[in-house]
C-alpha positions in Angstrom: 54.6 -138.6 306.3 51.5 -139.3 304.7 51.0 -138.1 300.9 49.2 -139.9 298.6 51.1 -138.4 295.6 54.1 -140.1 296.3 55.5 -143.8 296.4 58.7 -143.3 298.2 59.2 -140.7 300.7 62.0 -140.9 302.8 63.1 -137.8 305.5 66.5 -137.7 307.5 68.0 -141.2 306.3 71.4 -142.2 308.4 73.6 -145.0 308.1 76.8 -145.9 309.5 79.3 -148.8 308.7 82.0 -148.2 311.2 83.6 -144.8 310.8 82.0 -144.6 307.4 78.4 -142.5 306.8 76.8 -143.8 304.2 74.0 -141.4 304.2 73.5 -138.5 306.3 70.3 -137.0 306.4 69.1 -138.2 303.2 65.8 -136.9 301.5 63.7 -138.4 298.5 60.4 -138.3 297.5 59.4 -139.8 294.3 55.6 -139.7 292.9 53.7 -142.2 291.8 53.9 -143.5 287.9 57.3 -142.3 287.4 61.1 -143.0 286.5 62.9 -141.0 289.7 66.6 -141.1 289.0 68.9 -141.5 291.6 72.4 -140.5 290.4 75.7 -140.1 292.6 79.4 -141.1 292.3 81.2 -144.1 293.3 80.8 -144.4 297.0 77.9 -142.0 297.2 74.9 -143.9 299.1 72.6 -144.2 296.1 73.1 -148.6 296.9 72.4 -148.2 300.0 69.3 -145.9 300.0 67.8 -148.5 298.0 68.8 -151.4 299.9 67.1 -149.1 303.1 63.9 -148.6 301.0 63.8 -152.0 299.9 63.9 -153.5 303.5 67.9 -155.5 303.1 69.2 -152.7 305.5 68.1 -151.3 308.6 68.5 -147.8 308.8 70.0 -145.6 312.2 68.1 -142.7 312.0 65.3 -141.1 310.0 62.0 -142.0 308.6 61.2 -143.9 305.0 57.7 -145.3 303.4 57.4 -147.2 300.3 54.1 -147.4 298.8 52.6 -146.0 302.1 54.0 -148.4 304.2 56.8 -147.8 307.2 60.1 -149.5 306.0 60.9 -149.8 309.6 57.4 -150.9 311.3 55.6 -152.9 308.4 58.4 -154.0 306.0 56.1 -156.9 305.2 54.1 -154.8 303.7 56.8 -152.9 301.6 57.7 -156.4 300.5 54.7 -157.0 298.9 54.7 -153.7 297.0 57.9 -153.8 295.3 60.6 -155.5 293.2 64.3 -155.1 293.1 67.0 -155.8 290.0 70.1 -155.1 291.0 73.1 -154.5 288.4 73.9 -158.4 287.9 70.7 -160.5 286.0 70.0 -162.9 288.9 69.0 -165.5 286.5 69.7 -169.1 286.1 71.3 -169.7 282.6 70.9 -173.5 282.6 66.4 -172.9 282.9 64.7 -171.8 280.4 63.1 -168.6 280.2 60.1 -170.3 281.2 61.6 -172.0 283.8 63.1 -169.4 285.4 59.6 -167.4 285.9 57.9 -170.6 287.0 60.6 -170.7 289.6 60.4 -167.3 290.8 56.9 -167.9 290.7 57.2 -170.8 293.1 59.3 -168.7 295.5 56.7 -166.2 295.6 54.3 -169.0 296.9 52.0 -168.7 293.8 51.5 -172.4 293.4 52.6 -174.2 290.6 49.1 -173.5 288.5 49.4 -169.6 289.4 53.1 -169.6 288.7 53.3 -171.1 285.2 49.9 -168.5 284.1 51.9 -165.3 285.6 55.2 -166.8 284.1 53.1 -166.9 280.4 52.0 -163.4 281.2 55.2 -162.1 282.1 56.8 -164.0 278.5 53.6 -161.6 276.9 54.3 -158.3 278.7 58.4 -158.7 278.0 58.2 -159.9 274.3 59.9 -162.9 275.2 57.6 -165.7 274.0 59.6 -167.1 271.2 62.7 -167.7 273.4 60.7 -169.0 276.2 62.0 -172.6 275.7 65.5 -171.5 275.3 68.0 -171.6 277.8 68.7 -168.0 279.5 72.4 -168.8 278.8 71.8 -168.2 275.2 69.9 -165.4 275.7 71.5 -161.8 274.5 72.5 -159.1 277.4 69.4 -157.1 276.9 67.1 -160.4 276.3 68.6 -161.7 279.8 67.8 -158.6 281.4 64.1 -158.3 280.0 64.0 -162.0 281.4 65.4 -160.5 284.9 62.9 -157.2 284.8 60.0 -160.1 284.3 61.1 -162.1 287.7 61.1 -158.4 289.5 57.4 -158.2 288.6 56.0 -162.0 289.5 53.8 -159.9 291.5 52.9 -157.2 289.7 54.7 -154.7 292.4 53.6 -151.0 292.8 57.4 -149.7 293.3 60.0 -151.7 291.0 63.8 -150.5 292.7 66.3 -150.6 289.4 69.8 -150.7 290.5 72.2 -149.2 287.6 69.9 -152.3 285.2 71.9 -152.0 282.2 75.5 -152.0 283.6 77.7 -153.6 281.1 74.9 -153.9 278.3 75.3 -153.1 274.6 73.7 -149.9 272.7 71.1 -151.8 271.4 70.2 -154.0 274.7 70.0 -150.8 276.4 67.4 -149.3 274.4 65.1 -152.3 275.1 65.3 -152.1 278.5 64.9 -148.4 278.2 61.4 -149.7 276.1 60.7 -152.2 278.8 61.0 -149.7 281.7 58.5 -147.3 279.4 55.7 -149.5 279.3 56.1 -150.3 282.6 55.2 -146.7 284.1 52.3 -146.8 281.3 50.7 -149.4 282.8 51.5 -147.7 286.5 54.4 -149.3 287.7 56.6 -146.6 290.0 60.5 -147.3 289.0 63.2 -145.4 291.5 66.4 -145.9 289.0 69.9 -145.9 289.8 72.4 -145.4 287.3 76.3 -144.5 286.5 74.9 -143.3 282.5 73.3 -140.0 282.9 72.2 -140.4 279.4 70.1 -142.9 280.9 68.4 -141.0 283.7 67.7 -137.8 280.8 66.2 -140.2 278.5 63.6 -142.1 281.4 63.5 -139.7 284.2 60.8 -137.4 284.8 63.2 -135.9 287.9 66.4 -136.5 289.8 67.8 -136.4 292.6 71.3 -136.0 293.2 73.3 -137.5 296.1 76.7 -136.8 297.1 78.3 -137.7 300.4 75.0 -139.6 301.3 73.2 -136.1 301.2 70.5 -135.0 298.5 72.7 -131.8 297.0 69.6 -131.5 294.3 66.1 -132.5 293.3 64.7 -131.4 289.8 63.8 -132.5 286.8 66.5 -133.0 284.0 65.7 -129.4 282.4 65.8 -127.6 285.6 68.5 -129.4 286.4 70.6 -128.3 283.4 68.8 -124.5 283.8 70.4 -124.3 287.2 73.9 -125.1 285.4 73.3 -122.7 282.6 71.5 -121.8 279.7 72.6 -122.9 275.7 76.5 -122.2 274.9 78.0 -121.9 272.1 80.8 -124.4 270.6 83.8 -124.3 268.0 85.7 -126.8 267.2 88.7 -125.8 264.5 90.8 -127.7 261.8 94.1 -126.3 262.9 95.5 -126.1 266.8 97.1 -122.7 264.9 93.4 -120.9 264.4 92.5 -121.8 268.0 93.2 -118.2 269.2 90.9 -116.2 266.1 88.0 -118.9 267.3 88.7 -118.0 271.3 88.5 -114.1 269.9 85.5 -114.1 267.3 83.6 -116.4 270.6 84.9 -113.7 273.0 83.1 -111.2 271.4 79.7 -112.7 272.3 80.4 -114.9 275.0 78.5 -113.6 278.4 82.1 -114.5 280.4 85.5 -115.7 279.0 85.3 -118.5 276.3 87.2 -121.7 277.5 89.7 -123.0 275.1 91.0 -126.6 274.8 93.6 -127.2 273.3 94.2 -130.8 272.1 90.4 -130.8 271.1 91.0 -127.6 269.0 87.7 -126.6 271.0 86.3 -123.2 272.3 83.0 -122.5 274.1 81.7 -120.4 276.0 77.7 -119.8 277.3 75.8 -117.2 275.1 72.5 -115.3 275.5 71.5 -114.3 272.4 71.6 -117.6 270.9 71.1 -117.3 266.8 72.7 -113.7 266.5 75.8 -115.2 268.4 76.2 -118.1 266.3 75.5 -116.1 263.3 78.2 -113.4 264.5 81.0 -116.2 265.1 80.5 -118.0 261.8 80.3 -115.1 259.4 83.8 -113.7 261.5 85.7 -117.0 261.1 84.5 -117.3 257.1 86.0 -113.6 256.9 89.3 -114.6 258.6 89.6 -117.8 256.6 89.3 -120.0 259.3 88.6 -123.6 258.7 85.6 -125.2 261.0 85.2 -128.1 262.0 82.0 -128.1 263.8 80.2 -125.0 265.1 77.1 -124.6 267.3 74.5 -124.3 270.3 74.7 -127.0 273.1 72.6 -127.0 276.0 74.2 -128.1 279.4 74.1 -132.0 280.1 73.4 -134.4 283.0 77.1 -135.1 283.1 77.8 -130.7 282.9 75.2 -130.9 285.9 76.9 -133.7 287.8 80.4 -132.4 287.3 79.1 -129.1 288.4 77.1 -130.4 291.8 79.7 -132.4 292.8 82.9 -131.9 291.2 82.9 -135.8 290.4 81.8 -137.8 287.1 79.6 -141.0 287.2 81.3 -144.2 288.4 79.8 -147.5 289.0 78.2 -147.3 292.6 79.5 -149.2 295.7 80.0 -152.0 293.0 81.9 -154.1 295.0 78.9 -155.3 297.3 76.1 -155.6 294.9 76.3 -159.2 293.6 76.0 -160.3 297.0 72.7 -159.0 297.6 71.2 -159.8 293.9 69.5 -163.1 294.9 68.5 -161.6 298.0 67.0 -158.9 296.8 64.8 -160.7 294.1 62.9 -161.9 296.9 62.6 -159.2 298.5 58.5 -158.9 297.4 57.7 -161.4 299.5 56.8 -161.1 303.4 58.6 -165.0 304.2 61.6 -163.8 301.7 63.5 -161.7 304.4 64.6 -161.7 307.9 63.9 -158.2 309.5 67.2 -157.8 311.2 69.4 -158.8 308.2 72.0 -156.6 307.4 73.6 -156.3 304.2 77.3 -154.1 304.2 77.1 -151.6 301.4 
């Protein structure tokens, strides 16, 4: 399995929990210095491919390699080369910001000189220096998850896993994680991302795979992605449920199949070729028949046009039931003393 160009390969992945197959022949490879997004719906294995990858589960079948080491034959060596947030901050709120590295730092067995030096560092790389004496408890959503991306990286891993990081976060605390997860890959960091917000794996993902049943049902980047869906369609939305039918007819007429029509958005669209002349064509027609518009124009496909397409399903929180469990856990997972090899965590 040897390739240099990637960080995480992984060929044939099965697991079982009873009657349940959580992955079935699962394939993912992700290259080096990038955002991989992993998206799936509820249930669909992306929880416990990571939890595989990162060493918490033992897989049945298959082969895996993170950061060119066996999952299954040296996971003390995959330990040392990554980090894992899951969707809960595993911080403590009482510490400080401070405190909390130094203590992660501890745990890592840096010593307490090394520990508070990388604990400084990490308060430099995540812009949190002038709430480092605060407690975490009073820190915002996206400031406590900053804090939680810092533990991940006490030692500077090659492969940071991100399980669906900013799950119940604000607009705005989302964006600076989005920022912290950027300058991460642009200093070299590889980051394999789970997450239920596709706009989230559009905006950081340089490709995606798709799982579904525990199977990889597609691998691309976001564009491709939404090529393989369909090209630019056109949209209509109309003042009056009455003037639906002129906008399904003036669409009709350069529409590449039959427009679809929704009612109680008073929306018609339908995909187009000739992008410009269409739109042109459809405006100038519903100005003629008096129609009043509402909004009118080109859309490309979306991640969630893709996802509902590949697997009939939208985004739901993953397997969400067993990840708080394995939060703690899997913040030490980077280190070789942090984990017994034949600990098995239910997905």
């Amino acid at each position: 399995m040897n390739g240099n160009a990637y960080a995480v390969r992984a060929e044939g992945l099965d697991k079982r929990y009873g009657e349940k197959k959580a992955l079935d022949a699962f394939d993912l490879r992700v290259e080096r210095g990038t955002v991989h997004g992993l998206l799936g719906p509820n249930g669909a294995g992306k929880t416990t491919a990571v939890r595989i990858l990162s060493t918490l589960v033992r897989l049945d079948a298959g082969r895996a390699e993170v950061a060119g080491a066996d999952v299954v034959r040296r996971p003390d060596l995959v330990r040392r080369s990554i980090g894992l947030t899951g969707q809960y901050a595993a911080v403590d709120e009482v510490l400080t910001g401070r405190q909390n590295l130094e203590m992660f730092g501890r745990l890592f067995h840096l010593g307490r000189k090394r520990a508070a030096l990388r604990a400084q560092e990490l308060l430099d790389q995540f812009d949190l220096v002038d709430a480092a004496g605060k407690g975490a408890g009073q820190y915002s959503g996206g400031m406590r998850r900053r804090l939680d991306l810092a533990a991940s990286m006490i030692l500077a891993p090659a492969v940071l896993f991100l399980d669906e990081p900013t799950t119940g976060l604000d607009p705005r605390s989302r964006l600076e994680v989005w920022d912290t997860v950027r300058k991460l890959v642009a200093d070299g960091t590889t980051v394999l991302l789970t997450t239920q917000y596709l706009e989230e794996a559009d905006k950081l993902a340089s490709r995606v795979t798709v799982i579904d049943q525990g199977r990889a049902i597609a691998d691309d980047t976001p564009d491709g992605l939404k090529n393989k869906v369909g090209g630019s369609y056109l949209e209509v939305v109309v003042r009056e449920t009455a003037d639906l039918p002129a906008a399904v007819a003036a669409v009709a007429r350069v529409a590449e199949g039959v427009p679809e029509a929704i009612d109680l958005e008073r929306r018609v669209q339908a995909a187009v070729t000739d992008r410009v002349g269409a739109l042109t064509d459809v405006a100038r027609t519903l100005q003629d028949q008096g129609v009043a518009v509402e909004d009118i124009g080109l859309r490309r496909p979306s991640l969630d046009d893709v996802f509902l397409r590949l697997t009939g399903h939208r985004t739901e929180s993953d397997e969400a039931a067993g990840k708080a469990a394995g939060t703690a856990a899997g913040k030490a997972a980077g280190t070789a003393a942090g984990i017994d090899e034949k600990t098995e965590v239910a997905a």
